[in-house]
KEKE-3310 file (N, C-alpha, C; in steps of 0.2 Angstrom, whole numbers, plus 5000, padded with zeros to 4 digits):
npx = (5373:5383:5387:5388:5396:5391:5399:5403:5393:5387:5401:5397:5384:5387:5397:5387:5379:5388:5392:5379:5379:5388:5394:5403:5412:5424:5432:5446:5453:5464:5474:5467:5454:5451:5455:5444:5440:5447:5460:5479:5487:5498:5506:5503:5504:5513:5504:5502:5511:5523:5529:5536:5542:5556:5552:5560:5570:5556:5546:5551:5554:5566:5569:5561:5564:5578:5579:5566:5559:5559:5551:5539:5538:5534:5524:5514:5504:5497:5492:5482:5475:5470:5464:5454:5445:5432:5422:5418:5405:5409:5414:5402:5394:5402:5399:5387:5384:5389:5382:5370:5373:5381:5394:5407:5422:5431:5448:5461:5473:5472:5476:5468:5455:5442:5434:5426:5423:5412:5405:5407:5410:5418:5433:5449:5463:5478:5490:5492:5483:5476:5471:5477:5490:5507:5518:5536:5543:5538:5527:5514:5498:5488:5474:5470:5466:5466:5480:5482:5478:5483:5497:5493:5486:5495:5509:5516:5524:5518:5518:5522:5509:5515:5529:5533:5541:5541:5528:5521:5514:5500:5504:5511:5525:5541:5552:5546:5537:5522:5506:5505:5493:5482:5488:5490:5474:5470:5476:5468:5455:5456:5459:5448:5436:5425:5423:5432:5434:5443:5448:5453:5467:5482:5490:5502:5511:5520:5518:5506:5498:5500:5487:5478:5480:5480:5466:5462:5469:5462:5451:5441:5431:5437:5438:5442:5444:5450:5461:5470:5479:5482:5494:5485:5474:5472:5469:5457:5441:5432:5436:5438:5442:5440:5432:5431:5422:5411:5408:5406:5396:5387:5387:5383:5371:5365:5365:5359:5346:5342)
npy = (5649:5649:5658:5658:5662:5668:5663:5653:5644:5642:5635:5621:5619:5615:5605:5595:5591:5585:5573:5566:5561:5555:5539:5530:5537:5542:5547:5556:5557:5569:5576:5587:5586:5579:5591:5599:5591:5592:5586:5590:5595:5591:5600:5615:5631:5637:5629:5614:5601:5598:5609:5613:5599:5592:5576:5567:5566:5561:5553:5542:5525:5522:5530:5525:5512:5512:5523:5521:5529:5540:5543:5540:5549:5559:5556:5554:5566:5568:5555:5553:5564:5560:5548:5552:5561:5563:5560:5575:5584:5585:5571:5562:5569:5561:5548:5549:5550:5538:5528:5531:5528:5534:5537:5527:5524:5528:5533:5534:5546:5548:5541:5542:5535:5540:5540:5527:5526:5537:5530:5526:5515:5508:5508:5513:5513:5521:5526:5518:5514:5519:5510:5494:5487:5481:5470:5471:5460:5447:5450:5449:5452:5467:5475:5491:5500:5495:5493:5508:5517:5517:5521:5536:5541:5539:5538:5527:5514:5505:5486:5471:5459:5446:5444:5454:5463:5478:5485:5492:5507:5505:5513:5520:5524:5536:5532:5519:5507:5509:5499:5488:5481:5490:5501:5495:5493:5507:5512:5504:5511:5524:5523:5518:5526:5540:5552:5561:5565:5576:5582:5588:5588:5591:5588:5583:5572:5560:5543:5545:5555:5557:5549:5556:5563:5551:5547:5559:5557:5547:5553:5556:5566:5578:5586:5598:5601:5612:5619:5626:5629:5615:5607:5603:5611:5618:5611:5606:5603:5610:5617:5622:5632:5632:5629:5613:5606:5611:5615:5600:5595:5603:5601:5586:5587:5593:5584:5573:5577:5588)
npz = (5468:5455:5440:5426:5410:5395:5384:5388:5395:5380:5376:5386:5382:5367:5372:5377:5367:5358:5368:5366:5354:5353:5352:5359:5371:5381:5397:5403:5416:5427:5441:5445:5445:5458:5466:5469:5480:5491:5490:5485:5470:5459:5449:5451:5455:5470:5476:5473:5471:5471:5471:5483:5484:5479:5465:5464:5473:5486:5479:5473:5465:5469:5481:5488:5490:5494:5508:5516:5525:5522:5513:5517:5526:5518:5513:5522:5524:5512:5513:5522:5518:5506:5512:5518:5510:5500:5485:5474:5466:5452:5450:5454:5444:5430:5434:5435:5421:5417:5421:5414:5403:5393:5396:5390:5398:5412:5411:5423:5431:5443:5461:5470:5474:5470:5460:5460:5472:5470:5461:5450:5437:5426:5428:5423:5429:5428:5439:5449:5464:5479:5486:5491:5497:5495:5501:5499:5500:5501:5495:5497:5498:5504:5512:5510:5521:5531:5537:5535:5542:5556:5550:5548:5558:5568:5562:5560:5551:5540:5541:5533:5537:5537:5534:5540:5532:5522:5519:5502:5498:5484:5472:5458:5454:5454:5443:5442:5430:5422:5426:5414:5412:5413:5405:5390:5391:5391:5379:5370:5372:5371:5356:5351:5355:5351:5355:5367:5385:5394:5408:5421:5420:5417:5406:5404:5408:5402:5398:5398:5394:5380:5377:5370:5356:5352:5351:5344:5332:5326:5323:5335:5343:5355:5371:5381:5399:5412:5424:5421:5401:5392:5381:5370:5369:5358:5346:5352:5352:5359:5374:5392:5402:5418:5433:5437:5445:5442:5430:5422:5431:5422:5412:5413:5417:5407:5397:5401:5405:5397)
capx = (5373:5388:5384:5395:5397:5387:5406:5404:5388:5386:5403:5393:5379:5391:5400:5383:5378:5395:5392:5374:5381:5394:5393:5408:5415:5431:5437:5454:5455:5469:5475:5464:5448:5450:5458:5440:5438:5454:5468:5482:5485:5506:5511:5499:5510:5510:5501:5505:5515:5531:5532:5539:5547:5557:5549:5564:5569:5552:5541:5554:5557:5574:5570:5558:5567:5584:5575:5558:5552:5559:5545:5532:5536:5533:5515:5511:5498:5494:5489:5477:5470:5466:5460:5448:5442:5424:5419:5413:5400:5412:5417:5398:5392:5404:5398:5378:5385:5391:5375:5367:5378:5384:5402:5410:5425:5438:5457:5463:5478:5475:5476:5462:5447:5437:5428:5424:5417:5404:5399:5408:5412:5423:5438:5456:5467:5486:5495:5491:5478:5475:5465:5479:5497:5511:5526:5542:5550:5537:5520:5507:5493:5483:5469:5475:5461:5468:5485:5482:5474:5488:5501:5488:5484:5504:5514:5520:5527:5516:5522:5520:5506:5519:5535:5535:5545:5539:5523:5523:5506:5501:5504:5516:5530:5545:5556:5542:5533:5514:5501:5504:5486:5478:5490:5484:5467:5468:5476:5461:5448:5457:5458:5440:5433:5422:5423:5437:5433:5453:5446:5458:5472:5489:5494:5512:5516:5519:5516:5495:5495:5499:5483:5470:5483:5478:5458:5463:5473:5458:5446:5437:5431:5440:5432:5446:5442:5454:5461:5476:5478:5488:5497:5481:5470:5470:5465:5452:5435:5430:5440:5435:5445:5436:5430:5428:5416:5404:5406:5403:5388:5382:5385:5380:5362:5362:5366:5353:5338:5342)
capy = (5647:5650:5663:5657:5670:5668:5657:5648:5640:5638:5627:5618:5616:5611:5600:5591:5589:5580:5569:5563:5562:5552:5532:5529:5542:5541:5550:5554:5562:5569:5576:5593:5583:5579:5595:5602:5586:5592:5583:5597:5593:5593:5606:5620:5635:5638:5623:5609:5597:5598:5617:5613:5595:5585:5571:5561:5562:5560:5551:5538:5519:5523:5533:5520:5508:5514:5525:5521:5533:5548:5542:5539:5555:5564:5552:5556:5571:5566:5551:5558:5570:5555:5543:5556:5563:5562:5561:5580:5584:5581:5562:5561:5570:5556:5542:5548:5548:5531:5525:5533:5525:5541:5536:5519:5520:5532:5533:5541:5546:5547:5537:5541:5529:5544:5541:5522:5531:5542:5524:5523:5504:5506:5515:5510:5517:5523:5527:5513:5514:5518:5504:5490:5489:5476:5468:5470:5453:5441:5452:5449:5462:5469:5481:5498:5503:5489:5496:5516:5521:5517:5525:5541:5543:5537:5539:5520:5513:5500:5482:5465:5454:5438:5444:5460:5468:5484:5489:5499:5509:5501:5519:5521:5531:5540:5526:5512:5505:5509:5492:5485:5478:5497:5502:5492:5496:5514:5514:5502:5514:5530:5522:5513:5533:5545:5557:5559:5573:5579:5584:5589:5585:5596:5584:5584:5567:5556:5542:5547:5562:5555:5546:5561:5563:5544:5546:5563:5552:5544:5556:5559:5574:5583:5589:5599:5605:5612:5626:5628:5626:5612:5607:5601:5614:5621:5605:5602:5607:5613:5619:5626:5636:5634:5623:5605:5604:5617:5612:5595:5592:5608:5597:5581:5592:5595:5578:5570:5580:5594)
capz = (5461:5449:5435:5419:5404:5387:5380:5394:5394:5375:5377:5389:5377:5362:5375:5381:5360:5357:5371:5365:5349:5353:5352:5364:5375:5384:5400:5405:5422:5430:5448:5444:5445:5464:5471:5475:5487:5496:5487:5481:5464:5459:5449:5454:5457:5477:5481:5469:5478:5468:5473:5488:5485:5472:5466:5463:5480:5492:5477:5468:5466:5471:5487:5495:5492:5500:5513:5514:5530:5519:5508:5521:5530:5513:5511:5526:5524:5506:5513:5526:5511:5502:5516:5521:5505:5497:5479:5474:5461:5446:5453:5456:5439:5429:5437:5431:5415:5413:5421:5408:5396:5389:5397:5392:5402:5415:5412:5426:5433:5449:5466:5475:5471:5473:5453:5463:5478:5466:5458:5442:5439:5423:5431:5422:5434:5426:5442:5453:5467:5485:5490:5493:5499:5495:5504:5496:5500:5501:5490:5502:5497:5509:5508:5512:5527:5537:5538:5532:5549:5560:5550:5549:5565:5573:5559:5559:5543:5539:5541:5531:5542:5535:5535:5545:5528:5522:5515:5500:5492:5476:5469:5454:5459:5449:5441:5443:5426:5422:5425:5407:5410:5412:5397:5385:5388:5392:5374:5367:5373:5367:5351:5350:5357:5345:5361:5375:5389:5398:5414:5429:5419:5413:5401:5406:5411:5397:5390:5397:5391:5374:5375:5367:5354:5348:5350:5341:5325:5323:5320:5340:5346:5361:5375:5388:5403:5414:5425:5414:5398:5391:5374:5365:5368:5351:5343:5354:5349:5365:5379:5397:5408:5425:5438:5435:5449:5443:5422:5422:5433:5420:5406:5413:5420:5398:5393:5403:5405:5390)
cpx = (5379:5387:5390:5392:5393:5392:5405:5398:5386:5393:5399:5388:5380:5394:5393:5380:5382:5392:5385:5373:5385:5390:5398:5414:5420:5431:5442:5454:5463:5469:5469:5459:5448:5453:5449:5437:5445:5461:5472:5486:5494:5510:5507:5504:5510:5510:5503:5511:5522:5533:5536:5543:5551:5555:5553:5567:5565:5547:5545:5555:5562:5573:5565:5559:5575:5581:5570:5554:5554:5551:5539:5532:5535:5525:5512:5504:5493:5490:5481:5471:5464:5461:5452:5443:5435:5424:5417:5410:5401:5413:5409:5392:5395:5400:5388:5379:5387:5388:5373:5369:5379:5394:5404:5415:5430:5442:5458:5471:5479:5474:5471:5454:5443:5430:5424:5420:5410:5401:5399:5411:5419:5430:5446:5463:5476:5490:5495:5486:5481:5473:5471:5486:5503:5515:5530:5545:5544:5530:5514:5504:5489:5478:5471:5471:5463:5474:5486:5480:5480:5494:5498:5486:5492:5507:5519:5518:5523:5520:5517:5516:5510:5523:5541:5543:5537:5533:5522:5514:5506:5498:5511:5522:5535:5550:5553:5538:5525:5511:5502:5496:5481:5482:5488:5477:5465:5469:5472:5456:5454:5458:5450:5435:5430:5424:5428:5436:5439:5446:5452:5466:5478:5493:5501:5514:5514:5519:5506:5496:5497:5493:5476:5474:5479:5471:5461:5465:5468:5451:5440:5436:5435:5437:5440:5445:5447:5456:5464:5476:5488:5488:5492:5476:5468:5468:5461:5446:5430:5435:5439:5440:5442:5434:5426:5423:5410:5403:5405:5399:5385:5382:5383:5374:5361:5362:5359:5347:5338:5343)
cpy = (5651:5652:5662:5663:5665:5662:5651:5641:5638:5634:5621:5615:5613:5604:5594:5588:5585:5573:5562:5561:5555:5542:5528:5532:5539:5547:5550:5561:5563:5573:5582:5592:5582:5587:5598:5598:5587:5591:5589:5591:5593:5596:5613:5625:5635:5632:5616:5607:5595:5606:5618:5606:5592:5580:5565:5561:5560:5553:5546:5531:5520:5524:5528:5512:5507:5517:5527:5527:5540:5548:5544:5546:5562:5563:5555:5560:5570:5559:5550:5560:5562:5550:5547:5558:5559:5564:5571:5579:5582:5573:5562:5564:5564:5550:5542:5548:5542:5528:5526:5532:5531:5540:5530:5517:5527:5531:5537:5540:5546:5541:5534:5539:5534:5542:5533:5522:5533:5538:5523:5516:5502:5510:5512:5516:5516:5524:5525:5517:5514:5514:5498:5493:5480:5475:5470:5466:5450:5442:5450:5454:5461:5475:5488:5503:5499:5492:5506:5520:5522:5522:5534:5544:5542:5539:5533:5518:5507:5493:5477:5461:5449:5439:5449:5466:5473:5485:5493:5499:5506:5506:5518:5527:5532:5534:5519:5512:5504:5502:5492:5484:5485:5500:5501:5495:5501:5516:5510:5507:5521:5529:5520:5522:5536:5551:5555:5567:5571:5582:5584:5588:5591:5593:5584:5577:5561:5548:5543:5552:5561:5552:5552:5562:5556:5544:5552:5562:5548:5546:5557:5566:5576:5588:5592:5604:5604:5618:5630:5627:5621:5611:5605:5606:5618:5617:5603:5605:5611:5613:5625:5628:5638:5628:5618:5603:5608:5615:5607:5594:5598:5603:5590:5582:5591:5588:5575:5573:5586:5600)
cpz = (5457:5441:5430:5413:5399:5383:5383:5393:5387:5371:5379:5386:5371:5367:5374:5373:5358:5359:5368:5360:5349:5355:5358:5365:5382:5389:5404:5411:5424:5439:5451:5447:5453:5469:5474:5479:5491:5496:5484:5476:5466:5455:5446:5456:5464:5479:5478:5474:5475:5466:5479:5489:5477:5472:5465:5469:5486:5486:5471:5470:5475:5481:5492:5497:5496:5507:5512:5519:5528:5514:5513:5524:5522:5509:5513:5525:5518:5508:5517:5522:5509:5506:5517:5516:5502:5491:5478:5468:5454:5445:5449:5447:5432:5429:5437:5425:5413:5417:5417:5402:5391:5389:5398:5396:5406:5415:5417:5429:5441:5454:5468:5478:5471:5466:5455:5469:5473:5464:5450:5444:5432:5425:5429:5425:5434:5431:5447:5458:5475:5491:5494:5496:5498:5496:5498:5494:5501:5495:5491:5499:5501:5510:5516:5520:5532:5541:5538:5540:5554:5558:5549:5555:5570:5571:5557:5553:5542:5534:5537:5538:5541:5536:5539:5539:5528:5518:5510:5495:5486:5472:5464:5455:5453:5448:5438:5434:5427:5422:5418:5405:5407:5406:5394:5385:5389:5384:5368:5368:5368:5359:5347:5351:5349:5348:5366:5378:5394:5403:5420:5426:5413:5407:5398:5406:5405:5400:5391:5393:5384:5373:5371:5361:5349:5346:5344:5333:5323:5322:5327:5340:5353:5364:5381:5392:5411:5417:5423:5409:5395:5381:5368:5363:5361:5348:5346:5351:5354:5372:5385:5403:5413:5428:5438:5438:5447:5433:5421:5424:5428:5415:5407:5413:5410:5397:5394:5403:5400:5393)
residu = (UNK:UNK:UNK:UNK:UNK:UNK:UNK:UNK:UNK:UNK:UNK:UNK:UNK:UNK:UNK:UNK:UNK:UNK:UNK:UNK:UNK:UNK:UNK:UNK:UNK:UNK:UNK:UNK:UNK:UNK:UNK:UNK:UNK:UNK:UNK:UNK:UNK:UNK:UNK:UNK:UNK:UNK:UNK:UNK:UNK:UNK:UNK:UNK:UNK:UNK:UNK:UNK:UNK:UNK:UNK:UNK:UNK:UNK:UNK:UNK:UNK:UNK:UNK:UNK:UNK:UNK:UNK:UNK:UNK:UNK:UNK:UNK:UNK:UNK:UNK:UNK:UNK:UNK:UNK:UNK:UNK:UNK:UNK:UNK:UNK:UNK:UNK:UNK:UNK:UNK:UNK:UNK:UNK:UNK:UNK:UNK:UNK:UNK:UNK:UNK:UNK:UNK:UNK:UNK:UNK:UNK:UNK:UNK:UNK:UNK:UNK:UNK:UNK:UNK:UNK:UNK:UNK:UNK:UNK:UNK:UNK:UNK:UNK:UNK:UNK:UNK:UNK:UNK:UNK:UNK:UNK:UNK:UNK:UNK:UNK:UNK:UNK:UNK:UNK:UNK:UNK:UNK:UNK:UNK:UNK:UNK:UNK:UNK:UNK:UNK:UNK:UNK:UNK:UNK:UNK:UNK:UNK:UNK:UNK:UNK:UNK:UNK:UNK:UNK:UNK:UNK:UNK:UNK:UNK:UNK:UNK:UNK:UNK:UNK:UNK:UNK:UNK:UNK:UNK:UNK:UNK:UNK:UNK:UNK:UNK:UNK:UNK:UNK:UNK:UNK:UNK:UNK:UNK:UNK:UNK:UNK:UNK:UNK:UNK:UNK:UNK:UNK:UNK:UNK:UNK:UNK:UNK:UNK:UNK:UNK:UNK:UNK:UNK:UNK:UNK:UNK:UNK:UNK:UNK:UNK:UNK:UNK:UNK:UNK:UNK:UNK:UNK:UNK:UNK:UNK:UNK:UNK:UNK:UNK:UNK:UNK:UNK:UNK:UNK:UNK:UNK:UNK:UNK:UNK:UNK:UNK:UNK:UNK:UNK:UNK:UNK:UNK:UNK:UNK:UNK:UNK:UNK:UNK)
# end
């Protein structure tokens, strides 16, 4: 068991008062939120995955579509991470919260279905998804367990069943424009919010990381919780420097049973 300090736990307590309080609660995950299922986050000092690459030559439009198996041999591991990965307690704590209609909806940033795994079902998902894959030249889509295995286990570039072009993750990459459809409504709910809880997220990559700034202009509360801190933190009303997977199931644990 995890022995939090006196600041600590009557965050936690104000957090979980917020939430009960709140009429419709927003959150905005980011890469942070899955690193304790295995996934290494991207600009973590050391381990962050843009400590040891550029992301405009291994993670761009540009570079998978000129040389796609610089891509793939840069997926490679991360893809693995992700295929294998399990929900942890945070995912899983979430996903009791919008059962419990405490949480109307998940913006996330990340890939890795892991907030669909734990059993949330509103999940608007900002920088495309894991699950599928879609030809280049003819836009076949095909679900990503079908083809992911192979190039996982062999390292083969995963090919169009129709055309034999090239399969690309229906992940957002550096160059590429955000789903319009998850736009819009990620910036519907951040504005519709009373409450938005930042979890896992460094609030660097714009235009998301502009969206607590909008709940924020219209008078929500702010909840961030995070290993670092990032540029809102002094306006938020609560802000938690420690680990997502051991502060959120504390403040779901309050929300739900007191």
């Amino acid at each position: 068991m995890t022995l939090l300090s006196h600041q600590t736990q009557t965050s936690i307590d104000f957090a979980a008062d917020l939430f009960r309080q709140s009429k419709h609660a927003v959150v905005l995950s980011g890469a942070g939120l899955s690193t304790p299922s295995g996934i290494p986050d991207f600009r973590s000092t050391g381990t962050g995955l843009w400590s040891s690459d550029e992301p405009m030559e291994v993670a761009s439009l540009h570079t998978f579509r000129t040389a796609p198996e610089k891509f793939f041999h840069w997926f490679h591991p991360l893809a693995s991470q992700i295929f294998n990965a399990q929900p942890n307690p945070a995912h899983c704590a979430l996903a009791s919260l919008e059962k419990a209609g405490r949480v109307a909806s998940i913006i996330t940033q990340n890939i890795d279905t892991l907030h669909q795994k734990a059993g949330s079902k509103t999940v608007i998902e900002m920088h495309g998804t894991m699950q599928t894959l879609t030809c280049t030249q003819c836009y076949h889509q095909v679900d990503a367990v079908l083809h992911l295995a192979s190039f996982i286990d062999k390292g083969e570039i995963p090919h169009c069943p129709k055309c034999s072009q090239t399969l690309k993750p229906d992940v957002i990459l550096f160059g590429e424009q955000l789903p319009q459809a998850a736009w819009f409504k990620a910036q519907q709910e951040a504005r519709k919010c009373d409450l938005m809880l930042v979890v896992g997220s460094s609030l660097e990559v714009l235009p998301v990381a502009g969206l607590p700034m909008q709940a924020l202009d219209r008078g929500a509360h702010l909840i961030i919780i995070n290993n670092t801190p990032t540029y809102l933190n002094a306006r938020a009303d609560i802000s938690i420097l420690e680990d997502v997977a051991v502060i959120i199931p504390a403040i779901t644990e309050k929300v739900l049973n007191g």
